[in-house]
Each structure stands twice: as structure tokens, then as C-alpha cells.
C-alpha positions as CSV (number, residue, x, y, z in Angstrom):
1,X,-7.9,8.9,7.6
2,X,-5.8,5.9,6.0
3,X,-4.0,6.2,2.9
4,X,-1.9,4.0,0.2
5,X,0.5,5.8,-1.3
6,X,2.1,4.4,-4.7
7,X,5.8,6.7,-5.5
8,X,4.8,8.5,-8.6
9,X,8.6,8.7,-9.5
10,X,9.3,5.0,-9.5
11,X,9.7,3.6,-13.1
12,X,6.7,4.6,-14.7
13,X,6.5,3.8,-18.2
14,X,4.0,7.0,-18.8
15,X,1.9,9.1,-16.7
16,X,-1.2,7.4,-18.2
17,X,0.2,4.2,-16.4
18,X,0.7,5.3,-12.8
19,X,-2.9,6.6,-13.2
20,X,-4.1,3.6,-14.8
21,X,-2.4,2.2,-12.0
22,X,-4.3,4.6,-9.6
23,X,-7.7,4.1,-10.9
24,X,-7.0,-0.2,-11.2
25,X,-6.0,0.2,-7.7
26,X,-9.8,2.4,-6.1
27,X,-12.1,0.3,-8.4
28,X,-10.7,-3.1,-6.5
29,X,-11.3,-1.3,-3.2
30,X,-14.3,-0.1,-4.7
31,X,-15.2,-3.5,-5.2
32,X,-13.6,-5.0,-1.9
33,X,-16.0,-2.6,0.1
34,X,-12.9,-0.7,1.5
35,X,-12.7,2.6,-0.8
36,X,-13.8,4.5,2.3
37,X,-11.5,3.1,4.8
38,X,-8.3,4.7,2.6
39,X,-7.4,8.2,0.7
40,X,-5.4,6.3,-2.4
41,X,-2.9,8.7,-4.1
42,X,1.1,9.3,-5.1
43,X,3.8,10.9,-3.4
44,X,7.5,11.8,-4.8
45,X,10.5,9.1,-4.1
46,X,9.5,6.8,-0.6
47,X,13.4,6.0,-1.2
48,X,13.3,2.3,-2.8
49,X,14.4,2.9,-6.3
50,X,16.5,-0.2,-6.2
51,X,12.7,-1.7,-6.4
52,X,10.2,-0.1,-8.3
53,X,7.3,0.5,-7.4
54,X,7.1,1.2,-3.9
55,X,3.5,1.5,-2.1
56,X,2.8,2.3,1.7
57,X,-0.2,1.9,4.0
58,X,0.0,5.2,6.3
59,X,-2.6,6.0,9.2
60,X,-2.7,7.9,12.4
61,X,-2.6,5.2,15.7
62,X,-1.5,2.8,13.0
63,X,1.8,1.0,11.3
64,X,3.2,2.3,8.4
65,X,4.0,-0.2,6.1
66,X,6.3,0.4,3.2
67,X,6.6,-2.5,0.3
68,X,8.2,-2.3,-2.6
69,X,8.9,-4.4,-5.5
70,X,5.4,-3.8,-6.4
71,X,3.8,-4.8,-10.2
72,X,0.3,-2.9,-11.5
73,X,-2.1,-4.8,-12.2
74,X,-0.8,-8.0,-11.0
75,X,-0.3,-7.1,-7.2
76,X,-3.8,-5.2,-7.1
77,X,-5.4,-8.4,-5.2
78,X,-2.9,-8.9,-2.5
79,X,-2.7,-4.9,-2.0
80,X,-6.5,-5.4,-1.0
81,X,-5.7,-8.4,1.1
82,X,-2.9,-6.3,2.8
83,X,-5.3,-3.2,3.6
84,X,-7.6,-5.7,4.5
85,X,-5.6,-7.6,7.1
86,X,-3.9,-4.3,8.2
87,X,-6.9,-2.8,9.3
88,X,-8.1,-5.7,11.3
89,X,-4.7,-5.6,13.1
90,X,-4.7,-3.9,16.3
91,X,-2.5,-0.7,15.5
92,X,-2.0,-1.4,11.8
93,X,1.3,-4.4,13.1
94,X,0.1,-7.5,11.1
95,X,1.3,-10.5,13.0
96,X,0.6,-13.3,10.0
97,X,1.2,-11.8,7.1
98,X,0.4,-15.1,5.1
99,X,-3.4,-13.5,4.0
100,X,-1.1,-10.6,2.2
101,X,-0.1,-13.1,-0.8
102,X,3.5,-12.0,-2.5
103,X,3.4,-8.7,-0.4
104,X,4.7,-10.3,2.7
105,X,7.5,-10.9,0.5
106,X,7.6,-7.3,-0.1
107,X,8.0,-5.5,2.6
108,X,10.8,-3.1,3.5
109,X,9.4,-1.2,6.5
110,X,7.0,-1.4,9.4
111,X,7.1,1.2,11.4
112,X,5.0,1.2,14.8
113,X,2.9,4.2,15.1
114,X,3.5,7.0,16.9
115,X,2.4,6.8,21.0
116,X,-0.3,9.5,21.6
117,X,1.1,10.1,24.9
């Protein structure tokens, strides 16, 4: 299974937001045909306060990728583009990251996946 994760604990005006935000973010996959390619959800602190909100793409055999600097509603497109081109890309490691829109300009980690062997 693939997930996004969005930090619950980044600055969050209300809890109503981050689940606006959660809900905004399943009906574009919903309507980008990808809502069951990914488990969409929140975790505590992914340790990039310094840019709220921080988002990750996590899978097993793939890249994590870890953004952050993230705005709801206005980065909901190129988070779709992202989980788009990342699971075209072998392993989750997106080589042109240019289909990702202001993401690419986002990013703060990719971390290769874990060998099987």
C-alpha cells in the first residue's frame, strides 16, 4: 500500500482545517482516478516545523519523499501530479520532477527504498 501523509501538528489553524484539508486532498484523487493507489491520512511532527505543512509519499519498494512548505487548497493539483509521476517512476525516484509543479521546489527528502535483499 502507498500512503501521503500530511503532519497533523504543523500549523493548523483548526482541526476542521487539516481535515478540510484531508477530505480536499481524497476527492482530487478521487477525481484523478488515483484514490486507490494511496491510504491518505496524518501523522505527528515528520520534523519540518521550520516549514509548515509537511506531506510525504511513503510505499514499500518505493522512495519516500518528504516536502514541505506545503499550502491546502492551493498545492492539491501538483500533490496529484507528484503521486502521479511518482508512481510511474521506477521505485518511487522521480528523475524530472518538472510534471510536480511548485513541489519540486518543495522537497526536503528522498529517500531510496529499502533493498529486499
Amino acid at each position: 500500500m502507498n500512503r501521503i501523509l500530511i503532519c497533523r501538528t504543523c500549523k493548523q489553524e483548526t482541526e476542521a482545517v487539516a481535515e478540510g484539508a484531508l477530505a480536499a486532498l481524497r476527492n482530487a484523487l478521487l477525481d484523478a482516478a488515483l484514490i486507490g493507489a494511496f491510504d491518505v491520512g496524518t501523522v505527528d511532527c515528520m520534523g519540518a516545523c521550520e516549514q509548515p505543512v509537511s506531506l510525504a509519499f511513503q510505499g514499500e519498494g518505493r522512495a519516500t519523499l518528504v516536502f514541505a512548505g506545503l499550502s491546502f487548497p492551493q498545492d492539491i493539483d501538483d500533490i496529484v501530479a507528484t503521486g502521479r509521476a511518482w508512481l510511474a517512476a521506477e521505485n518511487g525516484w522521480i528523475e524530472d520532477a518538472r510534471p510536480c509543479g511548485r513541489l519540486r521546489l518543495c522537497l526536503r527528502a528522498r529517500i531510496p527504498a529499502l533493498d529486499a535483499g
